[in-house]
mmCIF file as gemmi writes it, N, C-alpha and C atoms, coordinates in Angstrom:
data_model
loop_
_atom_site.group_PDB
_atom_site.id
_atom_site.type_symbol
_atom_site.label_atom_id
_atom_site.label_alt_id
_atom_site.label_comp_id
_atom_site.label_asym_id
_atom_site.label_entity_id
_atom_site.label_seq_id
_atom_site.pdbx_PDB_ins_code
_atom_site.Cartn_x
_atom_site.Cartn_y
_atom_site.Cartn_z
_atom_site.occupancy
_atom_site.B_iso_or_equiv
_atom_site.pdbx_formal_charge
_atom_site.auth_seq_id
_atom_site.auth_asym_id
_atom_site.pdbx_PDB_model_num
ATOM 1 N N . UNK Axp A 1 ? 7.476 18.348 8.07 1 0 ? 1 A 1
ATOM 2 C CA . UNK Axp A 1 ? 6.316 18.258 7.216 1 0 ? 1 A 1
ATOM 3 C C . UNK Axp A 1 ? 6.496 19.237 6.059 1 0 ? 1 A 1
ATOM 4 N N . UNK Axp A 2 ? 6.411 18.747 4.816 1 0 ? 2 A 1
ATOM 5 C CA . UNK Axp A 2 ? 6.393 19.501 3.907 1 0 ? 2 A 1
ATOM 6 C C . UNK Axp A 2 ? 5.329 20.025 2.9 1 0 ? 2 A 1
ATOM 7 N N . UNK Axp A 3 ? 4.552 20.622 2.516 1 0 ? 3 A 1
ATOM 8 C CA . UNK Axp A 3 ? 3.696 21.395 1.943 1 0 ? 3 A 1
ATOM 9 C C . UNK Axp A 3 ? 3.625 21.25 0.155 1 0 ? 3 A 1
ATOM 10 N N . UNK Axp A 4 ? 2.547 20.428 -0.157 1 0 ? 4 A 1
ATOM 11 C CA . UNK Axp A 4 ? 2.311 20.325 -1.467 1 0 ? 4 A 1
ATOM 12 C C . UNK Axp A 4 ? 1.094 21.249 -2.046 1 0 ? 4 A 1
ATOM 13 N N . UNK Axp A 5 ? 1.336 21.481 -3.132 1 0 ? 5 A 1
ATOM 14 C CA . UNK Axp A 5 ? 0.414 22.414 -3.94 1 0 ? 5 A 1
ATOM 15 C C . UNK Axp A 5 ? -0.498 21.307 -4.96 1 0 ? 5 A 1
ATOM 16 N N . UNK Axp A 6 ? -2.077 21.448 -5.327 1 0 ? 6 A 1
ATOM 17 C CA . UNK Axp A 6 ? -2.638 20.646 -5.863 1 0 ? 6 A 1
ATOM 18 C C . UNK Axp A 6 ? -3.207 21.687 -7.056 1 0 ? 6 A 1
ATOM 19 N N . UNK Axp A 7 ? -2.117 20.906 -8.405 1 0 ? 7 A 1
ATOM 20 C CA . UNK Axp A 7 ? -2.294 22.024 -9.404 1 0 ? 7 A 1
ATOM 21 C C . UNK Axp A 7 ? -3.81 21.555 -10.154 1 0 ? 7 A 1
ATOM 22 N N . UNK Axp A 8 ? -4.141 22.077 -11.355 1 0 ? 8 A 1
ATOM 23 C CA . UNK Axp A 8 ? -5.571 22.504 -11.73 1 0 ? 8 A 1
ATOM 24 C C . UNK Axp A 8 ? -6.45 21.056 -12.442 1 0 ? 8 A 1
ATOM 25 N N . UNK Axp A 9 ? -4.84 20.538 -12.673 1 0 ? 9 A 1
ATOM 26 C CA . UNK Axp A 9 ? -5.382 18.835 -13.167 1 0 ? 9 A 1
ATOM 27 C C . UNK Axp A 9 ? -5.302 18.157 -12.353 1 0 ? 9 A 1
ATOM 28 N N . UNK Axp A 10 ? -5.222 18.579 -10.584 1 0 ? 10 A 1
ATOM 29 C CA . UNK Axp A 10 ? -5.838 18.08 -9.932 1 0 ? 10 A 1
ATOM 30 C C . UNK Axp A 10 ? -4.05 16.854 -9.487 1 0 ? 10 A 1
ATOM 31 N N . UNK Axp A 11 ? -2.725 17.406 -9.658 1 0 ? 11 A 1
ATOM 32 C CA . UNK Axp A 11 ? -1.986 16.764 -9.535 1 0 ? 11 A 1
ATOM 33 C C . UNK Axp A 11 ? -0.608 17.521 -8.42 1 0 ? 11 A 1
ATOM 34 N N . UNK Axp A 12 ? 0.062 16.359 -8.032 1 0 ? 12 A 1
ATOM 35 C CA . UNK Axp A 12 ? 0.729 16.893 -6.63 1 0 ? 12 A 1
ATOM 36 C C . UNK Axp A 12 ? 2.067 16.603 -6.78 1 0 ? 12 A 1
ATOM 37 N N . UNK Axp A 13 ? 3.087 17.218 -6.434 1 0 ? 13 A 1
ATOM 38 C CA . UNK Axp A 13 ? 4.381 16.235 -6.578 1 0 ? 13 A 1
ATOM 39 C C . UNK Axp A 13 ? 5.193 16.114 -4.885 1 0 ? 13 A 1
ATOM 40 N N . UNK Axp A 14 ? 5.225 14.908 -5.147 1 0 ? 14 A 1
ATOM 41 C CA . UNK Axp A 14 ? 5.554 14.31 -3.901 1 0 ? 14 A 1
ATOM 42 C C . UNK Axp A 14 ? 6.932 14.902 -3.965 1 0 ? 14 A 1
ATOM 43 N N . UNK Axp A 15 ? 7.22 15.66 -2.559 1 0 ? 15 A 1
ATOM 44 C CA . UNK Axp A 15 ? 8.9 15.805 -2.135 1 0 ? 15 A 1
ATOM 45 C C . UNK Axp A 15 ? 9.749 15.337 -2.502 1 0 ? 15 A 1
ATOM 46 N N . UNK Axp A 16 ? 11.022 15.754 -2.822 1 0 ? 16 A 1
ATOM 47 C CA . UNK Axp A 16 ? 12.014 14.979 -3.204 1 0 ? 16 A 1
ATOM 48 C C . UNK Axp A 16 ? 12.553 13.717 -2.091 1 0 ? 16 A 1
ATOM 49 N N . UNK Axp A 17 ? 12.881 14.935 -0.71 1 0 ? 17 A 1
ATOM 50 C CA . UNK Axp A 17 ? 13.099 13.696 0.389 1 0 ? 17 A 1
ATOM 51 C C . UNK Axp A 17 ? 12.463 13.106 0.42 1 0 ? 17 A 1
ATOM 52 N N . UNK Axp A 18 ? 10.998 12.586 0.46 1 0 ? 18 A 1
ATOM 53 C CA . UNK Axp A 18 ? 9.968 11.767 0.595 1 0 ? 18 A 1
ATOM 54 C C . UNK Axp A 18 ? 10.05 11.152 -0.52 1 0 ? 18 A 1
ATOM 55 N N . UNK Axp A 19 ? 10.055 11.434 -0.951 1 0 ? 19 A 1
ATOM 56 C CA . UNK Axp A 19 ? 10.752 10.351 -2.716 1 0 ? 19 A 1
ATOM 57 C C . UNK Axp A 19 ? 12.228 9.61 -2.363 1 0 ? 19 A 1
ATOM 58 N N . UNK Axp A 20 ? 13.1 10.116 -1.869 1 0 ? 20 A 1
ATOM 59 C CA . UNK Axp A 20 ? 14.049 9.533 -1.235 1 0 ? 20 A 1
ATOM 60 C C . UNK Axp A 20 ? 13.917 8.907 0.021 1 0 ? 20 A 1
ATOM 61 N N . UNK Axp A 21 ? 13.568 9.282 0.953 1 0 ? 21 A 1
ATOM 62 C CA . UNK Axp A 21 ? 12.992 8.403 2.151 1 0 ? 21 A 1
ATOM 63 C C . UNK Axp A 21 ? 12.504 7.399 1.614 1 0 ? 21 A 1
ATOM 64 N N . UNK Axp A 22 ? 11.461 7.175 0.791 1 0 ? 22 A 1
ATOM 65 C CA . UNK Axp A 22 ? 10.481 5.832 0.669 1 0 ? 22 A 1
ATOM 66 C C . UNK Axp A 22 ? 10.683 4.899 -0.729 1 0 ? 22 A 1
ATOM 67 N N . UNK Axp A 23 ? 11.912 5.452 -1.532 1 0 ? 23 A 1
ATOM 68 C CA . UNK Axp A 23 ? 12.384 4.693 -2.139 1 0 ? 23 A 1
ATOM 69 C C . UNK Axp A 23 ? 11.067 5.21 -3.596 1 0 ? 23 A 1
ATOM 70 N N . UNK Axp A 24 ? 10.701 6.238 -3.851 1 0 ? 24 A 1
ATOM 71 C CA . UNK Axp A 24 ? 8.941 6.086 -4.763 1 0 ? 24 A 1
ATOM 72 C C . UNK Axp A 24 ? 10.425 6.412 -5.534 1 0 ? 24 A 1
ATOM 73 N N . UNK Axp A 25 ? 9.946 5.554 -7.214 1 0 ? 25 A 1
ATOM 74 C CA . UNK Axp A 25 ? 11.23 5.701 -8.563 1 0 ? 25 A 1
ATOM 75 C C . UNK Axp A 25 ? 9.666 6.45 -9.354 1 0 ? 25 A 1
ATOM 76 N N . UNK Axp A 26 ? 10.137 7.198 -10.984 1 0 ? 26 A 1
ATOM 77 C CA . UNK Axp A 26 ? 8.955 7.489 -11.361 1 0 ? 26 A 1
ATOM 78 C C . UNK Axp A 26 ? 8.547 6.337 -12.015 1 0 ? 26 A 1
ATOM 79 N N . UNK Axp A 27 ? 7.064 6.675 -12.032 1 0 ? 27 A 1
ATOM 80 C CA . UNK Axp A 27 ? 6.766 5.617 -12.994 1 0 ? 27 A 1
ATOM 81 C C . UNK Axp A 27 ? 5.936 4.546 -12.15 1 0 ? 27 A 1
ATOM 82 N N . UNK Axp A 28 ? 6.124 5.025 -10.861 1 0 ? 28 A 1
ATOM 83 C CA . UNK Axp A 28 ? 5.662 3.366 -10.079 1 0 ? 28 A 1
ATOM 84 C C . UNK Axp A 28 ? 4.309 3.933 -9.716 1 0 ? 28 A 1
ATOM 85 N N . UNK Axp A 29 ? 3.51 2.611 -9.207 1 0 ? 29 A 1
ATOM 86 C CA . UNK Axp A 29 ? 1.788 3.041 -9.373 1 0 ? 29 A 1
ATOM 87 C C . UNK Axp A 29 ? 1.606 2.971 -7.632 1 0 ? 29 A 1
ATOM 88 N N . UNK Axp A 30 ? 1.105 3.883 -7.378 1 0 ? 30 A 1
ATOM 89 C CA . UNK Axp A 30 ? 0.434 4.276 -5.975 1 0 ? 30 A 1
ATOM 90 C C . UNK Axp A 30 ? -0.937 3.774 -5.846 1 0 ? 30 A 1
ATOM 91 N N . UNK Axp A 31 ? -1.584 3.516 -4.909 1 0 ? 31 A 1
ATOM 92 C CA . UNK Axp A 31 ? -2.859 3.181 -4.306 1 0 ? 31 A 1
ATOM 93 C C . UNK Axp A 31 ? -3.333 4.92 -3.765 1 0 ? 31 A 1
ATOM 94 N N . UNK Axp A 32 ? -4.277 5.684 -3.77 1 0 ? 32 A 1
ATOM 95 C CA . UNK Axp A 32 ? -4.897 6.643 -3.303 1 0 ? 32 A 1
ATOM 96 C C . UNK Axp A 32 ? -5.84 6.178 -2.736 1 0 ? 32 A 1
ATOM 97 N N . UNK Axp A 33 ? -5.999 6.626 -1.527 1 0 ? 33 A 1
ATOM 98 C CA . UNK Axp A 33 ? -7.023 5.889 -0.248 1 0 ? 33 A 1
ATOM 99 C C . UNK Axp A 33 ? -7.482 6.727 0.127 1 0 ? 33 A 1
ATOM 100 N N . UNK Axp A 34 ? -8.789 7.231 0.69 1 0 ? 34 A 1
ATOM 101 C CA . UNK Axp A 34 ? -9.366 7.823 1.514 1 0 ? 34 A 1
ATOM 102 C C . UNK Axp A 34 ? -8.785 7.516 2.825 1 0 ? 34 A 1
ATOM 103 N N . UNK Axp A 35 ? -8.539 8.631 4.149 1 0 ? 35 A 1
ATOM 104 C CA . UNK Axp A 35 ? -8.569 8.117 5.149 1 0 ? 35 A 1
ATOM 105 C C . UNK Axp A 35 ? -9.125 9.012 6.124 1 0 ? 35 A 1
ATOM 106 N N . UNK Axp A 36 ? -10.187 8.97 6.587 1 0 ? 36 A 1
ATOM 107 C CA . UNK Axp A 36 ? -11.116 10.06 7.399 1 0 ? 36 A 1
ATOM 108 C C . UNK Axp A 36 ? -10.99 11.614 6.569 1 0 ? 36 A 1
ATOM 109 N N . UNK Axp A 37 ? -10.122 12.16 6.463 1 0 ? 37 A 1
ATOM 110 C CA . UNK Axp A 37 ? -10.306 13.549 5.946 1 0 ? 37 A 1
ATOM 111 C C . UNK Axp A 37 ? -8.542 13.74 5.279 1 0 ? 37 A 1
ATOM 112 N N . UNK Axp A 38 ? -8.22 12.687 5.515 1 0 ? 38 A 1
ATOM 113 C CA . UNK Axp A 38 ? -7.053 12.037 4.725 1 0 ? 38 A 1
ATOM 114 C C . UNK Axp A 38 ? -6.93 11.604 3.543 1 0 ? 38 A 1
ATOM 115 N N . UNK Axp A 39 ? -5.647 11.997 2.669 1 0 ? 39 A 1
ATOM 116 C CA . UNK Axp A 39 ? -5.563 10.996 1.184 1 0 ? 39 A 1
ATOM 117 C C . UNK Axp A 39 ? -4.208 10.451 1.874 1 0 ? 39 A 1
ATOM 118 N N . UNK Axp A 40 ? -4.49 9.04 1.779 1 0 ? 40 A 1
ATOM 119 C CA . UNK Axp A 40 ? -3.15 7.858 2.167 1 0 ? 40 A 1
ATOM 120 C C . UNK Axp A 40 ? -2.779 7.693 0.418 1 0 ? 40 A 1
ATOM 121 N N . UNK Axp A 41 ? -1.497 7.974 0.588 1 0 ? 41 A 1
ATOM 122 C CA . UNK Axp A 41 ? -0.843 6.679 -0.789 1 0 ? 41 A 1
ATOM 123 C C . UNK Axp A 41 ? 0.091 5.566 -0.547 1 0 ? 41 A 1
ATOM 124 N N . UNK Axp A 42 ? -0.515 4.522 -1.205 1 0 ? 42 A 1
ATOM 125 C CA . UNK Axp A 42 ? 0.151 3.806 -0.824 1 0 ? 42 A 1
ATOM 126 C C . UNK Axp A 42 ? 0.475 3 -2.154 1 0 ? 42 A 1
ATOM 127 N N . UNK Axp A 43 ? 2.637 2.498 -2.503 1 0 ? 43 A 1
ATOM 128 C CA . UNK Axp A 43 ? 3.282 2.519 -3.339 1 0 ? 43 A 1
ATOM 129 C C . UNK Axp A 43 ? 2.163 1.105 -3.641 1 0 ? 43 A 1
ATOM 130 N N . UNK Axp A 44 ? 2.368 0.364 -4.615 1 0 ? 44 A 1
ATOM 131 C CA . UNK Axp A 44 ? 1.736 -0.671 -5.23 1 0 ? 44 A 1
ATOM 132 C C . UNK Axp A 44 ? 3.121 -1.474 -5.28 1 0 ? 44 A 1
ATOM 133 N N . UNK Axp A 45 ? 3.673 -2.973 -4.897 1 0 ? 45 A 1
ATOM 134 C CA . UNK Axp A 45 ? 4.4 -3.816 -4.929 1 0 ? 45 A 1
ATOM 135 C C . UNK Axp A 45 ? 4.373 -4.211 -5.927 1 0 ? 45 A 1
ATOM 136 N N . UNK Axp A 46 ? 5.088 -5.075 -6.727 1 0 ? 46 A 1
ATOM 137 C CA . UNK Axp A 46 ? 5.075 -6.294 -7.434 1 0 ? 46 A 1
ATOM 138 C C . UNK Axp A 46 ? 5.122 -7.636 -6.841 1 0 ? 46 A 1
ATOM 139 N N . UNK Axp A 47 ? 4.19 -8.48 -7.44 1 0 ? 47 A 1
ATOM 140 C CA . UNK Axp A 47 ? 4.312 -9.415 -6.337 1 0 ? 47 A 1
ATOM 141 C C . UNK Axp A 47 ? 5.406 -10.235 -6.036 1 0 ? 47 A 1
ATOM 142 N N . UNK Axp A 48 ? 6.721 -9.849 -6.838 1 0 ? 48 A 1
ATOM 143 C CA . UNK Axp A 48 ? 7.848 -10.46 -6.971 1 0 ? 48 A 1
ATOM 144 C C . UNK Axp A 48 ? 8.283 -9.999 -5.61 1 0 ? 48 A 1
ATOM 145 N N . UNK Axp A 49 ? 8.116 -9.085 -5.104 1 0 ? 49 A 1
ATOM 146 C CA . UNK Axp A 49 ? 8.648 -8.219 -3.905 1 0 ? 49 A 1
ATOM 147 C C . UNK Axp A 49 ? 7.932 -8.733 -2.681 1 0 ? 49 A 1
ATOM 148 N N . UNK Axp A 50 ? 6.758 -9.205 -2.632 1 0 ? 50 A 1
ATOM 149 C CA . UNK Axp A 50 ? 6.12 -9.591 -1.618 1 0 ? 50 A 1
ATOM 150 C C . UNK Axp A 50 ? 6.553 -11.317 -1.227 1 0 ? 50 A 1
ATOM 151 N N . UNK Axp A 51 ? 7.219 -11.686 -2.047 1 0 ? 51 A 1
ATOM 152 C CA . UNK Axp A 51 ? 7.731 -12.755 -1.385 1 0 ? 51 A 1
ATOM 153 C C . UNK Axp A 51 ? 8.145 -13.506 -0.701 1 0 ? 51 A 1
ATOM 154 N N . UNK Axp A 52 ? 7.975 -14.239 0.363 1 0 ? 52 A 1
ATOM 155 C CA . UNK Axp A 52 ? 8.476 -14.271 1.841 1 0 ? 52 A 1
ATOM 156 C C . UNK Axp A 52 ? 8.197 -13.28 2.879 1 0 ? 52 A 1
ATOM 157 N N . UNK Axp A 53 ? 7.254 -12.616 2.297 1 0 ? 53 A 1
ATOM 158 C CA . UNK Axp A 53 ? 6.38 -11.628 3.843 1 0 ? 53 A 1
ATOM 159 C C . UNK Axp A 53 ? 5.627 -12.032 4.671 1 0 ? 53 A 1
ATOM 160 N N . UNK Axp A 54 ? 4.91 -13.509 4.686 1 0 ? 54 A 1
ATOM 161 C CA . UNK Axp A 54 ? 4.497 -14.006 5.972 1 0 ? 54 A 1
ATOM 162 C C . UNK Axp A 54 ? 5.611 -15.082 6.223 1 0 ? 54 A 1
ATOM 163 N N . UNK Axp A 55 ? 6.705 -15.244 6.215 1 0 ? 55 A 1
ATOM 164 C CA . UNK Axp A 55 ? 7.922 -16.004 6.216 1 0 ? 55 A 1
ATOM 165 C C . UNK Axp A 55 ? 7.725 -15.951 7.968 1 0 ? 55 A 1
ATOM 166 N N . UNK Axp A 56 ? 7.412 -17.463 8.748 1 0 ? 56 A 1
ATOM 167 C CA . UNK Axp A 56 ? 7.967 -17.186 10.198 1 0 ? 56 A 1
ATOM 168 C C . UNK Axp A 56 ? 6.485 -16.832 10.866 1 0 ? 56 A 1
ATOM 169 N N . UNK Axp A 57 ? 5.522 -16.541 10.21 1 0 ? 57 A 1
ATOM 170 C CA . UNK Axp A 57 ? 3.988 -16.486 10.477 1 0 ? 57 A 1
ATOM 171 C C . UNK Axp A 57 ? 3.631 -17.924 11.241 1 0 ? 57 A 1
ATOM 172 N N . UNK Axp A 58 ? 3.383 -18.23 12.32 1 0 ? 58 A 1
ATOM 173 C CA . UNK Axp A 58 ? 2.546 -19.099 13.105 1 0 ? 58 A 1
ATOM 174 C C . UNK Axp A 58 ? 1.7 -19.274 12.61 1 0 ? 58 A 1
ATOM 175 N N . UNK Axp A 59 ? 1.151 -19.761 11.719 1 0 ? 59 A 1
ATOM 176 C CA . UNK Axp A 59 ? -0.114 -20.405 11.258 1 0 ? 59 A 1
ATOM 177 C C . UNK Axp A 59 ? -0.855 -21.937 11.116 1 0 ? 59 A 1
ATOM 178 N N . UNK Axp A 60 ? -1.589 -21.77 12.23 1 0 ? 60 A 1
ATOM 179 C CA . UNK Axp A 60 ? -2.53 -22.763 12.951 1 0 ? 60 A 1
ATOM 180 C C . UNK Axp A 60 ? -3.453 -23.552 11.899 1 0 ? 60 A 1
ATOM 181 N N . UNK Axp A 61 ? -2.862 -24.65 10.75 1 0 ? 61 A 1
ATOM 182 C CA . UNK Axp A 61 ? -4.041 -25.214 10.048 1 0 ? 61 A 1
ATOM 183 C C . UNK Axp A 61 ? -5.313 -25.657 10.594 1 0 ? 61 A 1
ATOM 184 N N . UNK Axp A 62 ? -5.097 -26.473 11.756 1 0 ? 62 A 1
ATOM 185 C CA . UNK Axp A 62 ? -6.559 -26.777 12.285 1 0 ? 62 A 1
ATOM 186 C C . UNK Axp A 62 ? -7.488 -25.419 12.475 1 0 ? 62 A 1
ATOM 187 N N . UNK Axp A 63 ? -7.375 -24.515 12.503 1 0 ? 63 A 1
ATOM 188 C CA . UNK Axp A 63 ? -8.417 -23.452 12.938 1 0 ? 63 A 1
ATOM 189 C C . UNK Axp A 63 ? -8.686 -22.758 11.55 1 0 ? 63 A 1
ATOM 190 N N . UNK Axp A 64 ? -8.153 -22.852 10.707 1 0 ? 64 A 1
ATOM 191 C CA . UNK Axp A 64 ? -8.645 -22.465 9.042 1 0 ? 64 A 1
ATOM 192 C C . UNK Axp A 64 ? -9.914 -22.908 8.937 1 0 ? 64 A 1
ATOM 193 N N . UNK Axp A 65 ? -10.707 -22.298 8.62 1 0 ? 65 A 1
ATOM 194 C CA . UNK Axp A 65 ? -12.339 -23.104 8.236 1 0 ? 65 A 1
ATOM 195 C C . UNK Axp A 65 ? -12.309 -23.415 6.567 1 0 ? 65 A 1
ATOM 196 N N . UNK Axp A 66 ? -12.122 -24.427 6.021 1 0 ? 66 A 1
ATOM 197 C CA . UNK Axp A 66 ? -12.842 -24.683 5.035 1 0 ? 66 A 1
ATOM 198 C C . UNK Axp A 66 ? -14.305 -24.445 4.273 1 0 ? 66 A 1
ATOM 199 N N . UNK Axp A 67 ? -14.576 -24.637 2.955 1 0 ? 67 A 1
ATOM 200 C CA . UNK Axp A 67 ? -16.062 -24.284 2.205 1 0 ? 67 A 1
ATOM 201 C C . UNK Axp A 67 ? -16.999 -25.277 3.133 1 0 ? 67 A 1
ATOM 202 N N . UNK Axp A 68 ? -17.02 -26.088 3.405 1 0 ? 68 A 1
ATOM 203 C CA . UNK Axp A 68 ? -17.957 -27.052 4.381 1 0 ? 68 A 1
ATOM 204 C C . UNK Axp A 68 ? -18.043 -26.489 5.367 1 0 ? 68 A 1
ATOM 205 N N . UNK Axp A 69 ? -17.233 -25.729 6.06 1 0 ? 69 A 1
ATOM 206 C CA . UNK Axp A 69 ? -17.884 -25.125 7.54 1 0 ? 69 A 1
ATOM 207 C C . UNK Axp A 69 ? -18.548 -23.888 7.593 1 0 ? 69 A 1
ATOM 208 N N . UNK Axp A 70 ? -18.784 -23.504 6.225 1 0 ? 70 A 1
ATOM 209 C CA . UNK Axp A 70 ? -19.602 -21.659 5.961 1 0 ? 70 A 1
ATOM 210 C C . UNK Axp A 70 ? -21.465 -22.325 6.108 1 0 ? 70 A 1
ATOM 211 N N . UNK Axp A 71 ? -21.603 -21.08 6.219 1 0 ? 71 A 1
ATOM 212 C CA . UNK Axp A 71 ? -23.064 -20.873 6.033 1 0 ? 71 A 1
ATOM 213 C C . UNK Axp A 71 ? -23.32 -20.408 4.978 1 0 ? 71 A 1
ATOM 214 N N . UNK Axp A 72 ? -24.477 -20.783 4.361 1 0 ? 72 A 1
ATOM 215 C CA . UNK Axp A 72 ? -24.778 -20.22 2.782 1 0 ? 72 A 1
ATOM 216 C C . UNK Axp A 72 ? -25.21 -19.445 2.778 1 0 ? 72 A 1
């Protein structure tokens, strides 16, 4: 675990290994999340990258509900 400092504009710099571990290049846009008493970041994709991520997903059309089966 490594130890970040949160300077006065309120900004942090992520580890180098952790920059290397997770692949973060500069420049790329993070998600900042609350998480109980937690800040999660999380990198932001392009959706070029998300391509084929439910690839192999079992997905059951009959059990999809369509606009006709909601309640208004």
């Amino acid at each position: 675990m490594q130890i970040v400092t949160v300077s006065p504009k309120f900004q942090v710099v992520i580890p180098k290994s952790v920059r290397e571990q997770l692949d973060i290049k500069a420049g790329q846009k993070m998600m900042a999340m609350p998480y109980g008493e937690n800040i999660q970041l999380v990198p932001v994709k392009p959706a070029k990258k998300l391509r084929g991520i439910l690839k192999g997903c079992d997905v059951d059309m009959d059990n999809i509900r369509d606009k006709s089966d909601r309640y208004a």
